[in-house]
C-alpha positions as CSV (number, residue, x, y, z in Angstrom):
1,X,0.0,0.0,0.0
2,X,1.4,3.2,-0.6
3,X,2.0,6.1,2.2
4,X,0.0,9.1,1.9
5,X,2.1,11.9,1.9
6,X,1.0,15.1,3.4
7,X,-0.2,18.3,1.6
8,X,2.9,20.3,2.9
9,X,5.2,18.2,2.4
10,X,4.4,17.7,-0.8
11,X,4.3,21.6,-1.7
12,X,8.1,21.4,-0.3
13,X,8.8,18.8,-2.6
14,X,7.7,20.7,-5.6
15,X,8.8,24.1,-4.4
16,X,12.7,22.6,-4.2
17,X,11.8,21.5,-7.4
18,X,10.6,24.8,-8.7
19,X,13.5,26.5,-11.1
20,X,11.8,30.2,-10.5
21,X,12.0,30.0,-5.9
22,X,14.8,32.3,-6.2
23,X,13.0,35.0,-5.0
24,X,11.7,34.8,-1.1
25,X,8.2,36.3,-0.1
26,X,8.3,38.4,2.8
27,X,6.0,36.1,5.0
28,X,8.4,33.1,4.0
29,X,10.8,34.8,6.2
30,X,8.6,35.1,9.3
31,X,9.1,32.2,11.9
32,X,5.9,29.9,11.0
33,X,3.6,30.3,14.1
34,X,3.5,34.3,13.3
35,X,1.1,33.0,9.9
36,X,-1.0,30.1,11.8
37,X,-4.5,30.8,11.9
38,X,-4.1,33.8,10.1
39,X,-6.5,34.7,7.2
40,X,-4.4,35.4,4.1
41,X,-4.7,36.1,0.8
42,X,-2.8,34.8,-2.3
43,X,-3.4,33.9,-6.4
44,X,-5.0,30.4,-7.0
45,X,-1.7,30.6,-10.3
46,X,0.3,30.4,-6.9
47,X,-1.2,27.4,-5.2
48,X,1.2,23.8,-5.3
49,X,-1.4,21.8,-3.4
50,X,-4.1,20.9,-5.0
51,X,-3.4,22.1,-8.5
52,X,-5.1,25.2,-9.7
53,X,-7.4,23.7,-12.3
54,X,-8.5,21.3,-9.3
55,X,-9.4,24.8,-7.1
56,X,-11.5,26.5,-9.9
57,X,-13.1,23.4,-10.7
58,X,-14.5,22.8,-7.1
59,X,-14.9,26.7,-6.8
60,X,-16.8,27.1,-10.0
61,X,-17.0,24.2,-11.7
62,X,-20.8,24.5,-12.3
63,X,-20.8,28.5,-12.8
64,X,-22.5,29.4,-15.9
65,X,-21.0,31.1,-18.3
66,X,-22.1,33.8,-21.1
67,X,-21.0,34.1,-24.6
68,X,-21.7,34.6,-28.0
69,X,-21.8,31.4,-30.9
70,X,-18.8,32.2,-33.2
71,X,-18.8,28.8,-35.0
72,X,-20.4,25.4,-34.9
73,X,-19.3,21.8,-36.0
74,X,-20.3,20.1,-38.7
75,X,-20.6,16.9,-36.8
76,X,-23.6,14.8,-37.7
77,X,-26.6,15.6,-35.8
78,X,-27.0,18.9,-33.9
79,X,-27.0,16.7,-30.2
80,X,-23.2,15.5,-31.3
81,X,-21.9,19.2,-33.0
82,X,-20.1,21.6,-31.0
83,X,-20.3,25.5,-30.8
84,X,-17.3,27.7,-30.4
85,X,-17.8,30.4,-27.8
86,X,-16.7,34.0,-27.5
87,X,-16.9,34.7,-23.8
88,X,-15.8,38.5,-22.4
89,X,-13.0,37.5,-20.1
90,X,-11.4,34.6,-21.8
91,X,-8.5,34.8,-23.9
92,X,-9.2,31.8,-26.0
93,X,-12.6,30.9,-27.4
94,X,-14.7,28.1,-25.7
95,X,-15.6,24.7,-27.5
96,X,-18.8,22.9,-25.9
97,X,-21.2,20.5,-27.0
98,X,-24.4,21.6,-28.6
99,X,-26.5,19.8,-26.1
100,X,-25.0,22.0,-22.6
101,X,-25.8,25.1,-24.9
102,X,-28.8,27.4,-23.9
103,X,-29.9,30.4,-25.6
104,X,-30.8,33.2,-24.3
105,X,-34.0,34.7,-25.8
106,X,-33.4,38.7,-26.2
107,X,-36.4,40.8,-26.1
């Protein structure tokens, strides 16, 4: 069976491993029990444990989102086609299947 292995010691692990840790932040300095049970803020880009994808999908995996239909596949039936998305925001358009699209009715 294999040994868990704890969230910190894994974000050691891959910050030793990390080529760009030259620089040291401020609270990284600070003895550790001067940051326990602190709030804090930080980027999720920054985050070793769990990977970032693995934070926005549990923090808004299920969001909707808004866009505008730039394209659509020509893939059989309109249940298996796919519609490329323009959504404000994003830098790269969105593919999605047909069948999780809805549209909004304008008045």
């Amino acid at each position: 069976m294999r040994e868990q292995v704890s969230p910190i010691k894994l974000a050691h692990a891959k910050l030793l491993r990390s080529a760009d840790n030259q620089a040291l932040n401020p609270l990284q300095q600070e003895p550790e029990k001067s940051v326990r049970n602190s709030w804090v803020n930080f980027q999720i880009c920054d985050a070793y444990v769990p990977e970032p994808v693995q934070i926005l999908m549990e923090l808004h995996g299920k969001d909707q989102l808004q866009g505008k239909v730039i394209d659509v596949s020509d893939a059989g039936s309109q249940q298996e086609a796919f519609a490329v998305v323009e959504v404000e925001g994003l830098s790269q358009a969105v593919v999605v299947p047909m069948k999780h699209i809805r549209r909004i009715h304008c008045e």
